[in-house]
C-alpha positions, -999 to +999 in steps of 0.1 A: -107+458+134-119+498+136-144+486+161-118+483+188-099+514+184-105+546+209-096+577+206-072+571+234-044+555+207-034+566+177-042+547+147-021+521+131-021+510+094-008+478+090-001+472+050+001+441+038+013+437-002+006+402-016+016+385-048+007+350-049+013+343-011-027+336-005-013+306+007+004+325+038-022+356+039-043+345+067-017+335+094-003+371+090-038+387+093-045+361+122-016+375+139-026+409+135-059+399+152-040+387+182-024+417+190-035+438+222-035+474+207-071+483+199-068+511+172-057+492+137-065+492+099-052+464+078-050+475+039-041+441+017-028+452-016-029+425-046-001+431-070-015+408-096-018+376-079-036+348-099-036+326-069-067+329-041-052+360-023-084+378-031-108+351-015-088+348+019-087+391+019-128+392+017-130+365+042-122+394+071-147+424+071-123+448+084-097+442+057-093+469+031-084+449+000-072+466-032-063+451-061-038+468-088-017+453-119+014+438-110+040+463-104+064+451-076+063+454-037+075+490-037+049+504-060+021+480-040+036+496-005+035+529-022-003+523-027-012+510+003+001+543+019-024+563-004-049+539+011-045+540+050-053+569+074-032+558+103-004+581+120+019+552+123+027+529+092+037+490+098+045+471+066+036+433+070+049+408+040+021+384+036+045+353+043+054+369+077+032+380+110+032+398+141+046+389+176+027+393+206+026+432+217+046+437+185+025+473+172+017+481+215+056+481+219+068+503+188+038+524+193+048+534+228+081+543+214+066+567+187+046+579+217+070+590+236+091+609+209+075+626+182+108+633+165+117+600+157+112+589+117+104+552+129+116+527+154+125+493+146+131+460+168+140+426+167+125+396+152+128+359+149+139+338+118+115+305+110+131+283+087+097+266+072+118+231+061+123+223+097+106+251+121+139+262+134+134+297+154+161+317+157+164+353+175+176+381+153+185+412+172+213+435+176+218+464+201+225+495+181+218+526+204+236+556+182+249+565+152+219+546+130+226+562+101+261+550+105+257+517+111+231+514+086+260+524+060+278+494+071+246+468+071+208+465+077+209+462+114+170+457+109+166+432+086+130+423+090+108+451+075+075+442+099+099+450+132+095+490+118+070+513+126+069+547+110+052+578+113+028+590+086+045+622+082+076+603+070+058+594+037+052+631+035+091+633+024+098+599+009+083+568-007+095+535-020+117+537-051+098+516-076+133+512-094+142+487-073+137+452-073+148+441-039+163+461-004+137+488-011+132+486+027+170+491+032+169+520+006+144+538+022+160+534+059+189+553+047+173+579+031+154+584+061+184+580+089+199+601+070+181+631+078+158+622+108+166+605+143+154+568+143+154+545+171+160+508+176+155+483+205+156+443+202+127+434+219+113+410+194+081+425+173+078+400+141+085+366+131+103+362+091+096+332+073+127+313+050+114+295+027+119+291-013+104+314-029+112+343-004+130+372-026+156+371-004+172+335-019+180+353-053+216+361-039+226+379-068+196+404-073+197+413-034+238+416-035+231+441-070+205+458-053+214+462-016+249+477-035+230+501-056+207+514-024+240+521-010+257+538-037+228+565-040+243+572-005+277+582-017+272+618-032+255+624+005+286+615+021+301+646+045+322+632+073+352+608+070+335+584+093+306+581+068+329+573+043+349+548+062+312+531+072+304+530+031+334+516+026+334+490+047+295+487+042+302+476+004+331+452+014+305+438+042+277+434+019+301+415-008+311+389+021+277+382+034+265+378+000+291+359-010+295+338+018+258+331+017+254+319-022+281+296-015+270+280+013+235+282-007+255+259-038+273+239-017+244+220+002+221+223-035+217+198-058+207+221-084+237+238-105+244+273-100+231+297-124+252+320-148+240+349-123+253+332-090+287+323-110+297+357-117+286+372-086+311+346-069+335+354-095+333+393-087+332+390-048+345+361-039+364+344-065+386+317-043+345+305-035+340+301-070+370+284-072+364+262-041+325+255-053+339+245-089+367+224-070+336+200-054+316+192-085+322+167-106+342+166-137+311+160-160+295+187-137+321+210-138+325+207-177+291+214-184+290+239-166+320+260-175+305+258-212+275+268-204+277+298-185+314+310-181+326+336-199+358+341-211+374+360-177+362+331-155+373+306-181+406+328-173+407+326-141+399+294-141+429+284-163+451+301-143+438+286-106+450+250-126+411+239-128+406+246-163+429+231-187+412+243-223+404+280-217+417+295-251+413+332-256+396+346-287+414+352-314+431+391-307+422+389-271+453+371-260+472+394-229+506+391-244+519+412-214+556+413-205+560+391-233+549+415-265+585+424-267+610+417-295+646+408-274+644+385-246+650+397-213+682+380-215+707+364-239+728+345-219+703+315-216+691+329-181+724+326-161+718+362-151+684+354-143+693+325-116+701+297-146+687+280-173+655+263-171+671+235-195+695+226-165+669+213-145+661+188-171+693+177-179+707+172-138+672+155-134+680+134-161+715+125-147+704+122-113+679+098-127+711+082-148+735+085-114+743+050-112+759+046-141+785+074-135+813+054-119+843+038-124+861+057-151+841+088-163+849+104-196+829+143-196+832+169-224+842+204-209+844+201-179+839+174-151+815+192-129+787+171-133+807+138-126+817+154-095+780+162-088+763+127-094+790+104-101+792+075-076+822+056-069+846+070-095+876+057-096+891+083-125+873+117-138+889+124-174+878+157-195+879+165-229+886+199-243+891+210-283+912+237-269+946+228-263+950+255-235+924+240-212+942+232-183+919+205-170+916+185-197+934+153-200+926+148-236+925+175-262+904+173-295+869+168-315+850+138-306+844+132-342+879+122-349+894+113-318+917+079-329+939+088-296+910+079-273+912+046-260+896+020-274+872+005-242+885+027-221+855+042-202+832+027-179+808+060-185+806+093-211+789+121-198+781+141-232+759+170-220+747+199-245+780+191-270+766+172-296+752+196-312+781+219-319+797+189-335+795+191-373+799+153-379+780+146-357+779+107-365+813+101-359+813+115-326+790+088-318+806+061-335+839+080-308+815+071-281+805+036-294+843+024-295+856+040-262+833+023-239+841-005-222+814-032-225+788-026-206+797+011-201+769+043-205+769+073-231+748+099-212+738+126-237+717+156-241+709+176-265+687+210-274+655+208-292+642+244-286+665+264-277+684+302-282+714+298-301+744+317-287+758+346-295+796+343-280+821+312-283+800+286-295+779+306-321+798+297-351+798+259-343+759+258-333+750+235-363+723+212-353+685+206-331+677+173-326+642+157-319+637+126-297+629+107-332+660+120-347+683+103-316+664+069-320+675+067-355+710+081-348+713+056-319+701+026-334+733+033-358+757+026-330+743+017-298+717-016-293+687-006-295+672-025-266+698-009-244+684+027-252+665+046-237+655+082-245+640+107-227+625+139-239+613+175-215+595+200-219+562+222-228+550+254-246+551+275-216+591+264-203+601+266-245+585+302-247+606+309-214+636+295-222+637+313-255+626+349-237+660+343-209+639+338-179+657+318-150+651+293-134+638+304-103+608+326-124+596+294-132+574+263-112+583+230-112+552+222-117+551+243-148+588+226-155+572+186-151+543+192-177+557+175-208+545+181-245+562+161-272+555+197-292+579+209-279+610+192-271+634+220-250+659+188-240+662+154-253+683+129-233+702+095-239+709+065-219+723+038-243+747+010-227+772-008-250+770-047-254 
């Protein structure tokens, strides 16, 4: 295309670097042909392709080709700068091409300041699947280097024109394997006034193989260009703009790979899951949420390690995470006393309670008429319907609510029949014969009448009034044998609570309130905190 230049214009190299995109070559070198500006050199660099980039190249006379080994777009940009002569520098991807007046426009602004580094404009976005054009411009009229901290206002490379002097000071950082573009517009803006406008100048093509689709690799990299701008940092508006430039970088990113996964059939790789999990984690948790269980198992396996099986675990979606052996957290647990010995009263009461009042509450119909309760009456008062007489007995004889004083296991003064319900809540176990006071229970119901027991499984033992009497645990298999002694057993029914997580609790003190109910519901038969009785006399 020499023939056309003059001397009136200076020369513009447009550099093309190609790796396997022969496919695309001649659209962007068509494009170049189209433009109006008479004074241009095209330089195609071949980084290695194996595909026919070399036959389109030597199709057009005025095409520069080189060929070198394949070393990556910065090194191949790097050598097509050695290889042009032009005072102003356009890159061109090979996938990509020129707008109409895109190197008269940027030219003109070069032109007419000397000073400036480069100027850059806007482009359009062509999604190849379905042609979709989109405009991609933004108005930024100071304080480039700035807003460059906080994102690449540019974002096409082709929309830039530089002068040659500019590669007298910096090149591309072969280092990098994406966002060299963005790398080297910082280091520039940093020390020389740029311009921008958003008159449109170059048209970027989406499709799959651009670079730009490996999420990860452009989040890692965009983040590391940015970082090599931190020790240059002066003012504390540049440090606010890095700041916020990081956290803006994570949510595009982010925000893009999911929406990426959530439309792909394809599963996410190990790379896009712990970017997600490092940026955006509620993402990963909402992406992993959507698949399907078989999905979602295979996956976790295959590529989640043990901090996003922990997470996971702890978000409810992953039920068999299992630390490696030493690497449990023990946290405020790795302690040897509990952070309370009075079975969590001080810590807004015991997490056994809410078993044993759910259990009643379950049980409330039965609690009427008369109602026979060990201790005290409070819970017949709470859930007893239609009681007609609330009775209480006491072993010590200077209670002054009880009506009847002694042990259940030898109480002949109790009535024989008497009682239309027992309530018999945590008692039984500080009970020595424990047998007879059943066998109590068995002959003082009327017919028909309810024994409502509970009883600890797991539990603190105390360490006041009742701590010499604490005798006996009993397991849901120990009550169906001790029942069946006494009570029918088709009128029994047993009911057992609890789960490692509420035992470890309820052993440590915590209250009730420290705890979910959702934690609280889970049962394992492991680990039996409260075992409860229904069992109706014949």
């Amino acid at each position: 295309m020499t023939n056309r230049s003059t001397t009136v214009y200076p020369l513009i190299s447009v550099i093309i670097p190609c790796y396997n995109h022969g496919v695309y070559l001649a659209e962007a070198l068509a494009s170049i042909q189209r433009q109006e500006y008479p004074a241009v050199e095209v330089v195609v660099v071949d980084d290695g392709s194996t595909d026919d980039t070399e036959d389109v190249a030597q199709r057009y006379p005025w095409v520069r080709y080189i060929y070198q080994t394949n070393q990556g777009l910065s090194a191949a940009r790097n050598t097509g700068i050695a290889h042009s002569t032009g005072q102003y520098l356009v890159f061109l991807d090979a996938d990509d091409w020129l707008l109409p007046e895109a190197l008269k426009t940027n030219a003109q602004w070069l032109q007419q300041n000397a000073a400036l580094a480069f100027v850059s404009g806007g482009h359009d976005k062509v999604l190849t699947a379905t042609g979709k054009v989109s405009d991609d411009s933004q108005e930024v009229a100071t304080d480039h280097y700035l807003q460059l901290l906080q994102g690449n206002y540019i974002g096409m490379h082709a929309a830039v024109m530089y002068h040659r002097w500019v590669f007298d000071e910096f090149a591309y950082d072969t280092s990098l394997d994406a966002c060299e573009d963005y790398d080297l517009y910082l280091r520039i803006a940093r020390a020389h006034p740029i311009a921008h406008h958003t008159q449109r100048i170059a048209a970027y093509r989406l499709h799959s193989t651009n670079m730009s689709g490996n999420v990860p690799l452009m989040l890692s990299t965009v983040l590391t260009a940015l970082s090599s701008q931190q020790p240059h940092l002066r003012t504390p508006r540049e440090k606010q703009a890095y700041v916020q430039g990081r956290a803006i970088w994570k949510h595009y990113y982010g925000q893009k790979l999911y929406d990426h996964l959530s439309v792909n059939e394809r599963a996410a790789t190990k790379a896009e899951l712990l970017m997600l999990l490092e940026v955006k984690p509620f993402l990963l948790t909402r992406y992993l949420s959507d698949l399907t269980a078989a999905k979602l198992k295979k996956l976790l396996k295959r590529y989640i390690p043990n901090a996003g099986l922990k997470l996971l675990h702890k978000a409810g979606m992953y039920k068999n995470f299992l630390p490696a052996v030493g690497r449990v957290a023990t946290g405020d647990f790795a302690r040897l006393a509990p952070f309370s010995t009075e079975f969590g009263y001080d810590r807004g009461g015991p997490v056994d309670r809410y078993y044993i009042e759910n259990f009643l509450r379950g049980a409330a119909a039965a609690i009427r008429g008369r109602v026979l309760e060990i201790g005290d009456n409070e819970y017949t008062l709470q859930f007893g319907q239609a009681v007609t007489q609330s009775d209480i007995l006491h072993v010590d004889v200077s209670n002054p609510y009880a009506t009847f004083i002694g042990d259940l296991s030898h109480a002949p003064h109790l009535p024989d029949n008497g009682f239309d319900c027992i309530v018999l809540t945590q008692t039984l176990h500080l009970i020595y014969e424990y047998r007879k006071a059943l066998v109590t229970c068995h002959r003082i119901l009327k017919p028909g009448g309810t024994l409502l027991l509970t009883v600890p499984g797991i539990t603190p033992i105390d360490h006041g009034e009742w701590k010499k009497t604490w005798y006996w645990s009993f397991t849901d298999s120990a009550l169906h044998r001790l029942l069946a002694e006494t009570f029918p057993v088709e009128t029994t029914e047993i009911q057992s609570f609890g789960n490692v997580f509420i035992a470890s609790a309820f052993l440590y003190g915590l209250g009730r309130s420290e705890v979910t109910k959702e934690q609280l519901d889970h049962y394992d038969p492991q680990f039996q905190i409260i075992n409860a009785v229904k069992a109706v006399k014949a």
